[in-house]
C-alpha positions in Angstrom: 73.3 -20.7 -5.0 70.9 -21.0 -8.0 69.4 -17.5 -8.8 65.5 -17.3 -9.2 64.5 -15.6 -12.2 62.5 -12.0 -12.1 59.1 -12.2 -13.9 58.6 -10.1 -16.8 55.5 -8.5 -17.8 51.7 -9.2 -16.7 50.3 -12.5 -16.5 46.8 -13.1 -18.5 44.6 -11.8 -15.0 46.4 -9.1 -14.3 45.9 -7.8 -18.0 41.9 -8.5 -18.3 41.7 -6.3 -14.8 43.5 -3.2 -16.0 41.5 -3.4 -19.9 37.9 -3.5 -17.2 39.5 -0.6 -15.5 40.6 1.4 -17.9 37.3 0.5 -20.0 35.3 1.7 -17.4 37.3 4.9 -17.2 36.8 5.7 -20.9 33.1 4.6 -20.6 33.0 7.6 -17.9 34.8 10.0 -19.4 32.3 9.5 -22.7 29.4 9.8 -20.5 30.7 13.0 -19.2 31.3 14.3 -22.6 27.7 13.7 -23.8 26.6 15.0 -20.9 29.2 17.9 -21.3 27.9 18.5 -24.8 24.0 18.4 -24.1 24.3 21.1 -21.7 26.8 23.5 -24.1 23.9 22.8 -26.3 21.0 23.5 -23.8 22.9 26.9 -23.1 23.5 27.8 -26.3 20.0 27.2 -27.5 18.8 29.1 -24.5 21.1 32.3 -25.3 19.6 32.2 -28.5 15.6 32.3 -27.5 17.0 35.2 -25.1 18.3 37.2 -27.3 15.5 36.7 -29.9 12.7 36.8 -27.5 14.1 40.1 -25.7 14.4 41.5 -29.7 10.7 41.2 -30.8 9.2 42.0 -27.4 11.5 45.5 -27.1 10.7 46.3 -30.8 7.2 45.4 -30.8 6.8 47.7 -27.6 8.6 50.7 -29.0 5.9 49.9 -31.9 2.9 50.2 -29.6 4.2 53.2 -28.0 4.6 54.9 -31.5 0.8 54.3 -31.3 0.1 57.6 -28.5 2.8 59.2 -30.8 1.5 62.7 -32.8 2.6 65.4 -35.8 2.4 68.5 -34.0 2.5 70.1 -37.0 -0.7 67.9 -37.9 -2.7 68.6 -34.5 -4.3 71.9 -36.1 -6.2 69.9 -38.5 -6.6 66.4 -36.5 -10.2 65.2 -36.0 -11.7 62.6 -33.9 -13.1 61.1 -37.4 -9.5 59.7 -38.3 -9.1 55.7 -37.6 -7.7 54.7 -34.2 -4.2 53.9 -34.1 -4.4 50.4 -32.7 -5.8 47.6 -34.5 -5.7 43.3 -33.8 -7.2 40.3 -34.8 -7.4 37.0 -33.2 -6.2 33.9 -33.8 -5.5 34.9 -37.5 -2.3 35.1 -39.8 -2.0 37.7 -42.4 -0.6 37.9 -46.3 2.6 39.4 -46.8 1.3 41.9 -49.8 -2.2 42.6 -48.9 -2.9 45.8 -47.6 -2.3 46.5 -43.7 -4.8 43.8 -42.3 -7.3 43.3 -44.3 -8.0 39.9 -45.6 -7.0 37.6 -43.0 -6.0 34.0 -42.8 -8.2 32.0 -41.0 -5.4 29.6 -40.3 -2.8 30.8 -37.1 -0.6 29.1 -35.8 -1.1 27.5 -32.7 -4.3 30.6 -32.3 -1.5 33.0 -33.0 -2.8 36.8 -32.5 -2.3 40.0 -35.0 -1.0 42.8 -33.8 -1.3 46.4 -36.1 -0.4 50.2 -35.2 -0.5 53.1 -36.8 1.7 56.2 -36.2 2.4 59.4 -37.8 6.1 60.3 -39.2 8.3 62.9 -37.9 11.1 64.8 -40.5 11.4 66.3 -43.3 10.6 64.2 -46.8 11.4 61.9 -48.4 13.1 59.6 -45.3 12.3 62.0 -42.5 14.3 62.4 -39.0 14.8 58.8 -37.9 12.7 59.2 -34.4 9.8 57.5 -36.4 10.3 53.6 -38.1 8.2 51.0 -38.6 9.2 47.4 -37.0 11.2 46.8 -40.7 13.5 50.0 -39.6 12.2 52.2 -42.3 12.2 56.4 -41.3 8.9 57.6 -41.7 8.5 61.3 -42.8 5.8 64.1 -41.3 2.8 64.2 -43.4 3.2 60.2 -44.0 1.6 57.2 -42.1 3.6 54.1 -40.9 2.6 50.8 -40.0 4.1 48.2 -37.7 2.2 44.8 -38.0 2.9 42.0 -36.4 1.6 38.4 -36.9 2.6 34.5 -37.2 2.9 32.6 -40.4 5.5 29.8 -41.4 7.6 29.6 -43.9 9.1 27.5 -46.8 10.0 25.0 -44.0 7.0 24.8 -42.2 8.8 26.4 -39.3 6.6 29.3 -37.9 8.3 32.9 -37.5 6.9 36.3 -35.8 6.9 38.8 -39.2 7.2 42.5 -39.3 4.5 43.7 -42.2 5.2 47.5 -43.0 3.9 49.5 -46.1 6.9 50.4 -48.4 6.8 53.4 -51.0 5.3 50.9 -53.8 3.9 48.0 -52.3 3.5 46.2 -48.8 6.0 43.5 -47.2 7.1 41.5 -44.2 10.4 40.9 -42.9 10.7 37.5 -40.4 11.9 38.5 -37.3 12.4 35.6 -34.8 11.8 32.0 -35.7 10.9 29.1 -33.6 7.5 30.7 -32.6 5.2 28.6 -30.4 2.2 31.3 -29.9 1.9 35.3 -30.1 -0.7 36.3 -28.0 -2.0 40.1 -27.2 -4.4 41.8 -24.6 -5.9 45.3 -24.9 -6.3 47.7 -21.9 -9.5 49.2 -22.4 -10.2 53.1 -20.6 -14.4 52.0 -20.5 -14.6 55.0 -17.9 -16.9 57.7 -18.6 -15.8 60.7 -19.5 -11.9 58.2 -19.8 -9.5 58.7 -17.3 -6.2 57.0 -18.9 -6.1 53.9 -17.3 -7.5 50.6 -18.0 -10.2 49.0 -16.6 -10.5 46.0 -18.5 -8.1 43.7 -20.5 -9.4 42.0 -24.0 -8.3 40.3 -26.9 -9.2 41.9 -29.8 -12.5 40.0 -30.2 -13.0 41.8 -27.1 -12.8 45.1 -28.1 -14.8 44.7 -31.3 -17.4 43.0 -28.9 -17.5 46.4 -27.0 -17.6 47.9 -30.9 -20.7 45.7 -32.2 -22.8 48.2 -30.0 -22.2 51.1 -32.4 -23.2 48.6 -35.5 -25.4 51.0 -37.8 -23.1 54.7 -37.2 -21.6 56.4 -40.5 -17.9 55.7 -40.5 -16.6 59.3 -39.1 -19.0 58.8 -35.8 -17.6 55.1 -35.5 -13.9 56.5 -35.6 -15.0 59.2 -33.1 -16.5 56.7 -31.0 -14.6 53.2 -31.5 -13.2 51.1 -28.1 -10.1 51.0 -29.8 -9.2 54.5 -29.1 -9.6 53.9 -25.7 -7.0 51.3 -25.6 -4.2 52.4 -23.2 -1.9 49.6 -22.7 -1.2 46.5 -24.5 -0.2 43.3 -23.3 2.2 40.9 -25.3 3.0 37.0 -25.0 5.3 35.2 -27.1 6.2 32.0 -26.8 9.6 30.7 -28.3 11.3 27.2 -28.8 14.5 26.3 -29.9 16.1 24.8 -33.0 16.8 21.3 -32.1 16.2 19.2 -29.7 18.8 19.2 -26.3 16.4 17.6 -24.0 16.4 14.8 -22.9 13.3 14.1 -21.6 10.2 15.2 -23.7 8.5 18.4 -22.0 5.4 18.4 -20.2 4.9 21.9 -18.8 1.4 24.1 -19.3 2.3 27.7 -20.5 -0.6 30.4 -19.6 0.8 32.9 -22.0 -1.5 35.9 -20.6 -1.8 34.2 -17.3 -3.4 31.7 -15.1 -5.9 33.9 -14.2 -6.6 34.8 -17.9 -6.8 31.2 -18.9 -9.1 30.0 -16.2 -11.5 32.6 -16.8 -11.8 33.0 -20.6 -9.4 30.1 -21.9 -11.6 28.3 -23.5 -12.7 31.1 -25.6 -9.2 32.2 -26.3 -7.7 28.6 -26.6 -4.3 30.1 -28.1 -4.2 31.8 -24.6 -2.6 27.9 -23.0 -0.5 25.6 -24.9 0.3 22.3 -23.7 4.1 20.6 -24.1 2.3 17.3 -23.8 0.0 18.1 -27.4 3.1 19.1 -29.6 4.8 16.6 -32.0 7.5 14.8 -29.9 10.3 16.7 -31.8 9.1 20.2 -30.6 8.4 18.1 -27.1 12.6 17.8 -26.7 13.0 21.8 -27.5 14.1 24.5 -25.0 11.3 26.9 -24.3 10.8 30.4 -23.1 7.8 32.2 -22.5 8.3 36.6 -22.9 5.4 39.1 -21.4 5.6 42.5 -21.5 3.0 45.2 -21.2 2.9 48.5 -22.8 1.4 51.7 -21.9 0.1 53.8 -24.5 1.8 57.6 -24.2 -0.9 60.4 -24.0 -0.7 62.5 -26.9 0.1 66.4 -26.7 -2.9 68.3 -26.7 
């Protein structure tokens, strides 16, 4: 009997089938890998506005708290005359080398807020103990003044950072201290009680409080200090708005962010208009960035009497 003979190998069909097949499979496998890849870089981004965002809001509320701080060895010869210890400005940016705030920049970022405190130093000279630093991380010694200002500008990039201004032995600086800054927004808690009680009755922005000041217009400049609204600030309230830096989404963003609150916004946003920012406005690059709003609020520590 004549023996058939055994194909060998894959006819023409058969081999167009398994290249779909396995074509399909690699098509998969790259989709799964982008995919993979856009959400390492989603995290990663993410992990990065954390830790930057939970930074500048824990150092700038140790700051304001250094703002109920006082010498005890100065108490003897404190006076009401002396400036308050708090100080802001709205929607302004600030030099790095002028002294403390004066001479704003009219232009902020995005309405971007200043925020300036004062506080005595604790130690012996020339570096003092350590318990008192201004936001750069210098000691402060007893008998000395620091200062812990913080405001918005950008840099040689044109990417806007939250700075750390501070007065050094010789001359005045700032220090960036997280990048990617959408909006730095602060409220004031304002004792208005009569004689004050230590809590807050009413929350401003700084305009605010020199609002509540403009009534003392005409008083020598010891009675003002005696008398100033911003030694009856108690508690401060911070927003800061972060972004990432590059884009990982995929879709553009198109969320509302009420930095100090809904309630804030509808009532006196359009007086404050740094207060909301809207995804939708920003350039389509910053539309595609991860983005995390931080809020903390500060009470202001009584000082020994």
């Amino acid at each position: 009997m004549r023996r058939s003979a055994r194909q060998a190998g894959m006819t023409l069909a058969e081999l167009m089938v398994a290249l779909a097949v396995g074509l399909g499979i690699v098509l998969a496998a790259g989709r799964l890998l982008v995919l993979a890849n856009g959400a390492y870089a989603a995290q990663v981004e993410s992990a990065v506005i954390d830790d930057g965002g939970r930074f500048a809001i824990d150092l700038i509320g140790r700051a304001v708290r250094q703002a109920g701080a006082a010498d005890p060895d100065a108490l003897a010869t404190a006076t009401d005359a002396a400036p308050a210890h708090m100080a802001g400005l709205d929607a302004r940016s600030l030099s790095r080398t002028t002294p403390g705030i004066a001479d704003p920049l009219s232009v902020a970022v995005n309405g971007s807020d200043v925020l300036a405190v004062r506080f005595p130093g604790a130690g012996p000279a020339p570096d003092g103990d350590g318990s008192a630093a201004d936001c750069a991380g210098f000691s402060i010694a007893a008998g000395e003044e620091g200062w812990s200002i913080f405001y918005v500008a950008r840099n040689g990039e044109g990417e806007a950072e939250l700075r750390c201004k501070y007065r050094g032995n010789t001359h005045w600086g700032a220090d960036a201290l997280v990048a990617g800054v959408d909006g730095f927004q602060v409220l004031y808690g304002v004792d208005t009680d009569d004689p004050p009680d230590g809590v807050a009755n009413r929350y401003l922005n700084a305009a605010g409080v020199d609002v509540l000041d403009a009534g003392l217009a005409g008083l020598g400049a010891a009675e003002f200090n005696r008398r100033t609204h911003w030694k009856r600030v108690v508690g401060v309230r911070v927003a800061l708005l972060l972004h990432g830096g590059r884009p990982t989404r995929a879709v553009p963003g198109t969320a509302r962010y009420d930095l100090l609150g809904a309630g804030y916004a509808d009532a006196v946003g359009a007086d404050d208009p740094g207060s909301s920012l809207d995804e939708a406005r920003m350039p389509p690059d910053l539309r595609r960035r991860e983005r995390r709003l931080f809020t903390v609020t500060v009470a202001l520590p009584v000082p020994p009497s």
